[in-house]
C-alpha atoms as one frame of an Amber mdcrd trajectory, in Angstrom:
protein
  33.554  19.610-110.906  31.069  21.266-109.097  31.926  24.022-106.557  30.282
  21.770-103.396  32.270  18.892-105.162  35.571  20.856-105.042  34.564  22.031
-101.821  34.021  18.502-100.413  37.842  17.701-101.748  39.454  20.287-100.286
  37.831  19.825 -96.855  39.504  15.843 -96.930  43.268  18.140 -96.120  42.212
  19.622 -92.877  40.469  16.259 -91.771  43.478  14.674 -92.593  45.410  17.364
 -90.532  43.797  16.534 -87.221  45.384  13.019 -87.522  48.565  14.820 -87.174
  48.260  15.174 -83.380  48.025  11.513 -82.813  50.803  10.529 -85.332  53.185
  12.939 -84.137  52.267  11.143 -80.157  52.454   7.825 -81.054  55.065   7.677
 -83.609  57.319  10.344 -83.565  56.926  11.209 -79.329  61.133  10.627 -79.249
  61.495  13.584 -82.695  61.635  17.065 -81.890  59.654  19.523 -83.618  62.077
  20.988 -85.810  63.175  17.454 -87.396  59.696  16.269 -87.703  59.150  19.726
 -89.808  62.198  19.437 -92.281  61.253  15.371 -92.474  58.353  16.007 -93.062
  58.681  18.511 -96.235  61.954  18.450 -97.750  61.332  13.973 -98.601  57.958
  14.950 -99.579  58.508  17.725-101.993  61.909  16.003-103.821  59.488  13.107
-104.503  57.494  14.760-105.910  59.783  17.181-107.978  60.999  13.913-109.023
  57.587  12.796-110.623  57.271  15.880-112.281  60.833  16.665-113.094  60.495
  20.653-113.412  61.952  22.937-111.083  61.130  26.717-110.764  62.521  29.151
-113.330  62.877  32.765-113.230  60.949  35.043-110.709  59.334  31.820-109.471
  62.101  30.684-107.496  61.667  33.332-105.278  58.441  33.411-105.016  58.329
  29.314-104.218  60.901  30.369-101.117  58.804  32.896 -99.776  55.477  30.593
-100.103  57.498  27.668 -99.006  58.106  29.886 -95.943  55.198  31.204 -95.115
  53.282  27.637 -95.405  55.900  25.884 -93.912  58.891  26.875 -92.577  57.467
  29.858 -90.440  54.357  28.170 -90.112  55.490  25.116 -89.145  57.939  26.209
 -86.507  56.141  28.351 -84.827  52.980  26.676 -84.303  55.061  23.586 -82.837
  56.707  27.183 -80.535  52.862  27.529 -79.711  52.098  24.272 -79.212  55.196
  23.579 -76.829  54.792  26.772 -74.425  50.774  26.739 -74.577  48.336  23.707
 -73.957  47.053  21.649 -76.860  43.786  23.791 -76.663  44.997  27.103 -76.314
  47.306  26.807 -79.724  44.360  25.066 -81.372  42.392  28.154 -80.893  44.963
  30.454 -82.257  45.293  28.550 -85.019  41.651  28.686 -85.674  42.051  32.521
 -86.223  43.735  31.807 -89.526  40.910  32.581 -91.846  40.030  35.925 -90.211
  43.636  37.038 -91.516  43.080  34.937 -94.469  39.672  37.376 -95.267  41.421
  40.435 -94.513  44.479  39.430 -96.353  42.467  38.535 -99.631  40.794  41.978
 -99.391  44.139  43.606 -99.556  46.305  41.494-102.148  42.911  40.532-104.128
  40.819  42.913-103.713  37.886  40.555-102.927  34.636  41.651-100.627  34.690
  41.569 -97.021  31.453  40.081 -96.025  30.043  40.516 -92.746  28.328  36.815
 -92.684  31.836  35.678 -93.382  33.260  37.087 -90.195  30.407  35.629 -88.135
  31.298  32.312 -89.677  34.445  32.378 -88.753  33.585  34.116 -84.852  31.666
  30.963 -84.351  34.143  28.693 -85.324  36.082  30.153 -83.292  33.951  29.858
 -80.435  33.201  26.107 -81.433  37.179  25.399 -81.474  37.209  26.594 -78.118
  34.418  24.240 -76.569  36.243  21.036 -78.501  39.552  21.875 -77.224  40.108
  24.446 -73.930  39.987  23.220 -70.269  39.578  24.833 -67.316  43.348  24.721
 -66.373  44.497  26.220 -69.825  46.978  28.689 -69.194  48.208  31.707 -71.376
  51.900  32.158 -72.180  52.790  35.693 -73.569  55.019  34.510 -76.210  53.231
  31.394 -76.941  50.316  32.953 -77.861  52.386  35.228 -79.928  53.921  32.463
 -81.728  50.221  31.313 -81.981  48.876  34.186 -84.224  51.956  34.852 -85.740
  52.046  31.213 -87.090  48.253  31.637 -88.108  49.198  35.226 -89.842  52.209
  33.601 -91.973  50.127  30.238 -93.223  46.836  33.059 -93.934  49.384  35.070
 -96.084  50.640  32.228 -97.556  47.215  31.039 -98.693  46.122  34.060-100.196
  49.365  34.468-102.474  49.307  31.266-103.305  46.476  31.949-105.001  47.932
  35.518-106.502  50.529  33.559-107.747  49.587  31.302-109.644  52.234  29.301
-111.990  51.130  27.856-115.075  51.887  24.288-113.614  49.674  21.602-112.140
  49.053  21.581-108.490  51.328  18.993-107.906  54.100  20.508-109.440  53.315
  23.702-107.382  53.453  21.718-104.031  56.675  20.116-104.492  58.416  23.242
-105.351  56.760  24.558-101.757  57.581  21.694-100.037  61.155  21.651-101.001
  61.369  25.028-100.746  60.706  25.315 -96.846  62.475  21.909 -96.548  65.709
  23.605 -97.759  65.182  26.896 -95.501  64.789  24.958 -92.308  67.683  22.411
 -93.313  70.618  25.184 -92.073  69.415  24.493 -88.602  68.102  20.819 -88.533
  71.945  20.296 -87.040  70.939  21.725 -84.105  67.622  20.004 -83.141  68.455
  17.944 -80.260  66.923  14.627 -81.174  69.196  11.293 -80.851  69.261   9.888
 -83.974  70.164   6.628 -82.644  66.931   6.651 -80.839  65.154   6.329 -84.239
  63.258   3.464 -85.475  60.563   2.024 -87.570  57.824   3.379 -85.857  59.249
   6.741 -86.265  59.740   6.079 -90.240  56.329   4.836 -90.181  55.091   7.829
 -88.374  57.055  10.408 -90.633  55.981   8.622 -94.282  52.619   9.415 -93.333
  53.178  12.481 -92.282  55.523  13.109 -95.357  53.760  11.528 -98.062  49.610
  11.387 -96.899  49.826  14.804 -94.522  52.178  17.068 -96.086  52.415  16.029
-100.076  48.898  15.034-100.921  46.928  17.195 -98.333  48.852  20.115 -99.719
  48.280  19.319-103.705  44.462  18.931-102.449  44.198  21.992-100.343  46.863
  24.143-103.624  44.027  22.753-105.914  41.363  24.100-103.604  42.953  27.899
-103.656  43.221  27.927-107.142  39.426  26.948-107.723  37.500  28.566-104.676
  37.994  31.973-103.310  40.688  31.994-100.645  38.761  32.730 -97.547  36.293
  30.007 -98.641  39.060  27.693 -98.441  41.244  28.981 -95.098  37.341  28.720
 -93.243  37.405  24.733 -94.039  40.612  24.476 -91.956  38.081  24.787 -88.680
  37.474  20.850 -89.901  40.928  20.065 -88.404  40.424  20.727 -84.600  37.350
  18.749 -84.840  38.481  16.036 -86.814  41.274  15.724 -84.175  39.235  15.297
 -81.295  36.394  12.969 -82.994  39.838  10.605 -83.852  41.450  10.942 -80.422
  37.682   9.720 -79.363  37.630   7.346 -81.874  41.082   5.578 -81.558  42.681
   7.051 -78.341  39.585   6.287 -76.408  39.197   9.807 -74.988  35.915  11.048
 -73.711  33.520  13.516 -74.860  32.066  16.299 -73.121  28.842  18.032 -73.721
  30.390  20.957 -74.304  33.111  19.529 -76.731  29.861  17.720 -78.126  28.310
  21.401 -78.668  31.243  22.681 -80.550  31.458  20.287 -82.860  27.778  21.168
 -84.092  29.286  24.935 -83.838  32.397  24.030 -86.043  30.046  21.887 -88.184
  27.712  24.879 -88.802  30.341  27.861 -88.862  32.230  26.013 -91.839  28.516
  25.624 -93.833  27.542  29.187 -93.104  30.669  30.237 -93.743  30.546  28.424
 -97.393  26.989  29.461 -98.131  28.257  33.425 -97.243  31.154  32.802 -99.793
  28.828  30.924-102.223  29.003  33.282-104.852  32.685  33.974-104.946  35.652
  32.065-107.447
C-alpha cells in the first residue's frame, strides 16, 4: 500500500477511539475505571493469542510486559485518574500532548529528525483540541493534570518502542501479547475496584465487547501496523483525530450542540494532522 493509503488506515483507530467516551457513558456508566481497563484488554488479547496460538519467547516476554504497560496498564489508569479529577476537556488536552513526547522520544531511542514544521503541527492541534473540548468553567487539578501528561508520556514511550522493537510476528500476534500483557499486570488489583458485580448486565457486556473486541483488539492491530510502516511521530500526530471524532459523534448521536469555536477547532485539528503528515512525508 501506499503511504497516504496506510496513513488513511491507521487514522480509522483514533476515530474509533473517540467513540469510547460515549460507550463507556451509556453502557458501562455503573463499571469503574479500573474494571473497564482489565475487561477491556486481558478478553481481548487471550482471543486473540488464541487465533494465533504463539506466545512470547525469550527476551520478548519482557519486553511485551513493559509495552503492555506503557500502552495500557499505565496508560490506561491514569488517563481514567485524569479524566476523574479533571473535566472531560481539560484531560482531552493533555492527552493531545502525546505526540510532542512521541517526537522527542523517537529522536532519542531512534535517532530520527526533529522537524520544526512537525512541532507546529502538533502546537496547533493542540490549540484546536482545546477549542473542541475546554469550557469556560474548566478547572485545573494539580495531580490530575499530572496524571494527564504522565499518562500521555507512558502511551508516547510506548509507541516509539513499539516500533524499536519489533518481533518478527504479524501485527496481530504483537497486539495480543500487549493486550494480555497489561491485562495480567492490572489483574492483581481488579479485586479491589469497587464496582457491584451484581449490578452488571447486558448492556454492560454489550458496552465492554465493543470496547474489547472493536476499540482495544482491532484499533490496536491497526494503529501496531501503522508504527511499524510510518515513522512514529507520523503516527502518534493522527491520534489528534480522536478528540474530534468524539465530539462530531456526541453531536451526531448524543444530540449535543456545536459552537463556533468548537466548529473552528475542528478545521484546526483537521489541518494540524495534514500539515503534520505532509512535514513527516518523507520519513519510514
Amino acid at each position: 500500500m501506499s503511504r497516504p493509503a496506510d496513513l488513511a488506515v491507521t487514522a480509522t483507530a483514533p476515530l474509533i477511539w473517540g467513540s469510547s467516551y460515549i460507550v463507556a457513558t451509556q453502557f458501562l456508566s455503573n463499571l469503574d475505571p479500573l474494571t473497564v481497563s482489565v475487561l477491556r484488554a486481558l478478553p481481548a488479547g487471550l482471543i486473540l493469542i488464541c487465533i494465533v496460538r504463539q506466545l512470547p519467547q525469550g527476551h520478548w516476554v519482557w519486553k511485551m510486559f513493559v509495552l503492555g504497560a506503557l500502552n495500557f496498564s499505565l496508560f490506561w489508569t491514569l488517563l481514567f485518574y485524569a479524566a476523574y479529577r479533571l473535566p472531560g476537556g481539560v484531560a482531552a488536552v493533555m492527552g493531545a500532548l502525546q505526540p510532542f513526547v512521541v517526537i522527542f522520544a523517537t529522536r532519542a531511542l531512534l535517532g530520527s529528525p526533529i522537524k520544526i514544521m512537525s512541532l507546529w503541527a502538533v502546537a496547533a492541534g493542540v490549540l484546536g483540541v482545546a477549542l473542541l473540548v475546554l469550557t469556560p468553567q474548566a478547572k485545573l487539578d494539580m495531580w490530575g493534570v499530572l496524571a494527564g501528561v504522565c499518562g500521555s508520556a507512558s502511551m508516547a514511550l510506548g509507541t516509539v518502542l513499539s516500533r524499536k522493537w519489533q518481533p518478527p510476528v504479524p501485527a496481530l500476534t504483537f497486539t495480543g501479547w500487549q493486550l494480555t500483557a497489561g491485562g495480567l499486570l492490572l489483574l492483581p488489583f481488579a479485586p479491589f475496584a469497587p464496582t457491584d458485580w451484581s449490578t452488571i448486565s447486558g448492556t454492560n457486556v454489550l458496552g465492554m465487547a465493543y470496547l474489547g473486541l472493536i476499540g482495544a483488539a482491532l484499533t490496536y492491530i491497526v494503529w501496531l501496523r501503522g508504527i511499524r510502516l510510518i515513522q512514529p511521530s507520523a503516527v502518534s500526530i493522527l491520534g489528534l483525530l480522536s478528540p474530534l471524532s468524539a465530539t462530531v459523534l456526541g453531536w451526531a448521536i448524543l444530540n449535543e450542540t456545536l459552537t463556533v469555536p468548537q466548529v473552528l477547532g475542528l478545521g484546526i485539528v483537521l489541518g494540524s494532522v495534514l500539515f503534520g503528515q505532509y512535514a513527516l512525508r518523507s520519513e519510514k
